[in-house]
N, C-alpha and C positions, 0 to 999 in steps of 0.2 A: 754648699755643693761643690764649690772649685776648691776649696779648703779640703774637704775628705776626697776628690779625685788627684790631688796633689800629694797628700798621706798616702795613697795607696798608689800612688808613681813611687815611692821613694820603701815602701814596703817591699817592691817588685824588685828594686834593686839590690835590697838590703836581702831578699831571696836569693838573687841571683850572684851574690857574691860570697853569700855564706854556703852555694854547693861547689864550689871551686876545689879540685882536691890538688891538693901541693905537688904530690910527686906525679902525677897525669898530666896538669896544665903550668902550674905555677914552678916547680923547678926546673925546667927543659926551655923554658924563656926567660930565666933569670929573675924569677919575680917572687922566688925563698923567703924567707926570714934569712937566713943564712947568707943570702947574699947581701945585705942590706945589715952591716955593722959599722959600726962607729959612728960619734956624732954627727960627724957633717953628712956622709948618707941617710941616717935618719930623721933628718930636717929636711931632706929633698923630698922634692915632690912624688918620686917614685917613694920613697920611704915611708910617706904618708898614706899612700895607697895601698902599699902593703901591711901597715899596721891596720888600717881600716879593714882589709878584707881578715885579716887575722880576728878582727874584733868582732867583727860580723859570724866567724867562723865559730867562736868564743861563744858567742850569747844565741845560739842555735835555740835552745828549749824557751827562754823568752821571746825570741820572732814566732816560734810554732804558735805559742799561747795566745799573741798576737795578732797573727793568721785567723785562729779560730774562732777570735773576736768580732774580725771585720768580717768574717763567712757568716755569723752569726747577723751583724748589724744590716747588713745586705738581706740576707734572707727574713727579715723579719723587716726592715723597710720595703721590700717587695709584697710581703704579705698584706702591708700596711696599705699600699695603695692600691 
């Protein structure tokens, strides 16, 4: 039970950083791909963060599928009890 309310903490997040749009939120605070070139920027912590939400942005149709899974597991654990 803390094991799948934990997966579905990190689900919420992995949502909430794959709808971020670049030029609305992320370029106007410095937080591009663009501005985050060369090695020793992208080793840094911000560098990290931005490749993460990049990747999260990347693999959109696998989180949905994802999504539909745990809506699925939920509503049929619910039915169950």
């Amino acid at each position: 039970m803390v094991i799948r309310t934990l997966f579905e903490g990190f689900l919420l997040l992995a949502n909430s950083l794959a709808i971020l749009n670049e030029d609305r939120f992320l370029a106007p605070r410095g937080w591009s791909l663009n501005d985050v070139s060369g090695d020793a920027r992208v080793k840094s912590l911000k560098g990290q963060l931005i490749g993460l939400i990049y990747a999260t942005q990347y693999l959109r149709l696998p989180l949905s599928m994802l999504n539909v899974l745990i809506i699925l597991v939920k509503l049929v654990s619910g039915i169950v009890q």
